[in-house]
C-alpha positions in Angstrom: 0.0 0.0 0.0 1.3 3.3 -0.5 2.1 5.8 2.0 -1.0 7.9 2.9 1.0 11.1 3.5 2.4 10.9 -0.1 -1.5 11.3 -0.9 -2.3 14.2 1.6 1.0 15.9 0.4 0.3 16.2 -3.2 -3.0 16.5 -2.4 -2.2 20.2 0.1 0.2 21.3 -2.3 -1.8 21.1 -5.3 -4.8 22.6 -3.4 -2.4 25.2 -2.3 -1.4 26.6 -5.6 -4.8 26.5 -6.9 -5.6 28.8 -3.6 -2.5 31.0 -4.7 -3.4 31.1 -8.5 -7.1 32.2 -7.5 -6.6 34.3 -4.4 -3.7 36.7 -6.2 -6.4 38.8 -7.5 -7.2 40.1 -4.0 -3.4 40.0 -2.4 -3.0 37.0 -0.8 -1.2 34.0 -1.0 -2.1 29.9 -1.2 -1.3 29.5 2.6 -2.9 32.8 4.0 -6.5 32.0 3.7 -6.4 29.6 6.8 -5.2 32.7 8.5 -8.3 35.2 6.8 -11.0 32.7 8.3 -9.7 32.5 11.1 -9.3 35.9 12.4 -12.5 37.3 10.3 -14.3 34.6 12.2 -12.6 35.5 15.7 -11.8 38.9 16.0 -9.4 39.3 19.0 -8.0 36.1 18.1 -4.3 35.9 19.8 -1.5 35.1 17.8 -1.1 32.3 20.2 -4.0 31.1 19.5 -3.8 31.2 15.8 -0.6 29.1 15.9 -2.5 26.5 18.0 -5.9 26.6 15.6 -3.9 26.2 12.4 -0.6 24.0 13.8 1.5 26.6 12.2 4.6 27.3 14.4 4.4 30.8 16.0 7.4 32.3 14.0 5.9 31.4 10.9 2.4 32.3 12.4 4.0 36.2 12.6 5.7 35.9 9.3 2.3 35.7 7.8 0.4 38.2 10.0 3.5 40.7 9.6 2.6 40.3 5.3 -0.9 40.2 6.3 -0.7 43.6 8.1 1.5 45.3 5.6 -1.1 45.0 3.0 -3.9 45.7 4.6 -5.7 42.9 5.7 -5.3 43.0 9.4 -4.3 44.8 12.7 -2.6 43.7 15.5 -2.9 45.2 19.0 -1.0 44.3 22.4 -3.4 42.4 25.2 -4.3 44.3 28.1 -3.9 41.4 30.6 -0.3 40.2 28.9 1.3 42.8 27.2 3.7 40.3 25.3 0.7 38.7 23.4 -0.6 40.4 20.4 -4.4 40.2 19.8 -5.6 39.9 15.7 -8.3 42.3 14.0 -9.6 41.9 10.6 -9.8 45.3 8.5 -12.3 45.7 6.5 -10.2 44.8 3.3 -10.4 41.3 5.5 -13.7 41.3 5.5 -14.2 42.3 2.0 -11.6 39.3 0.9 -13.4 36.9 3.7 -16.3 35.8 1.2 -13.7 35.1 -1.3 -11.8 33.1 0.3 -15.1 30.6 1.5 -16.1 30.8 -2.2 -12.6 29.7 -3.9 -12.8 26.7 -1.0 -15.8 25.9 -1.7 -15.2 26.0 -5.5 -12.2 23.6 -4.8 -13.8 21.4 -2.5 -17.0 21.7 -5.3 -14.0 19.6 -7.7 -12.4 17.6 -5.7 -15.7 15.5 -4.5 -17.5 16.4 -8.2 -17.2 12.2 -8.9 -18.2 11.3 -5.6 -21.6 9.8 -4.5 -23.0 11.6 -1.4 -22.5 8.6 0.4 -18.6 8.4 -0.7 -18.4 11.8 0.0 -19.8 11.4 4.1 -17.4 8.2 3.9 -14.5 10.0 3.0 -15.0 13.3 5.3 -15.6 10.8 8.2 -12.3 9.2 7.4 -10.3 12.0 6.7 -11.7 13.8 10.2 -10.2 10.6 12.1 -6.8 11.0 10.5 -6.2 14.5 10.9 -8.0 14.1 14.7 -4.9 11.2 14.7 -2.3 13.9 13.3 -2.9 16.4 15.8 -3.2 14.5 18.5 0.3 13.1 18.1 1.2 16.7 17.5 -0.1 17.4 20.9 1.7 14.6 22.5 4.7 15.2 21.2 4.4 18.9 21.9 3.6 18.3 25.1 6.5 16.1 25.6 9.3 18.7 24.6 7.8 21.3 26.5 8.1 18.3 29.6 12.0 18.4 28.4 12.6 21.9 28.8 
């Protein structure tokens, strides 16, 4: 059998430049609309917290926001109770973008699935939530096991 992660791989990549191809029109990147929904959906949202949400690690995490912030899209404020911690707004060029981004997922998602029965379709999202449930969970362990080192 062949690996499943050789699958998933391909699979993110090629999703990823679809994302970039379509999304250019409005600024962003294939790997910044995880980081749109997100924050459109919780303003406030620490940077913290993003890193956790999307298992990005947190130096990438304000790579992206610093890009994201530079052209617009967002705004980044320092939390009252830690001072360290920045909290993440949308702008309104966010939240212009927002329904964009749903739309080109949904789109891809739309192709992906097209030759699927409805029942194939449950099948596979059931079976794809229990590996990526596996994933982070082994993330979390392992995660928690370094921090256990330090």
């Amino acid at each position: 059998m062949d690996p499943l992660m050789k699958y998933i791989s391909r699979t993110s990549r090629c999703a990823a430049l679809y994302r970039s191809d379509v999304l250019e029109a409005y600024g962003l990147n294939g790997y910044q609309h995880s980081y749109i929904l997100n924050i459109c959906q919780h303003p406030g949202i620490s940077q913290d917290q993003l890193a956790r949400i999307i298992y990005v690690n947190k130096s990438n995490v304000t790579r992206q926001l610093a890009l994201l912030e530079d052209n617009g899209f967002i705004t980044r404020t320092p939390c009252e109770n830690d001072r360290r911690q920045r909290q993440v707004y949308p702008t309104e060029k966010a939240m212009q973008v927002y329904p964009k981004v749903r739309e080109a997922l949904y789109q891809l998602n739309a192709y992906l699935l097209e030759d699927f029965s409805e029942e194939e379709k449950e099948l596979l999202m059931i079976m794809m939530k229990k590996v990526m449930h596996k994933a982070a969970k082994l993330v979390e362990k392992n995660l928690e096991g370094s921090s256990e080192k330090r």
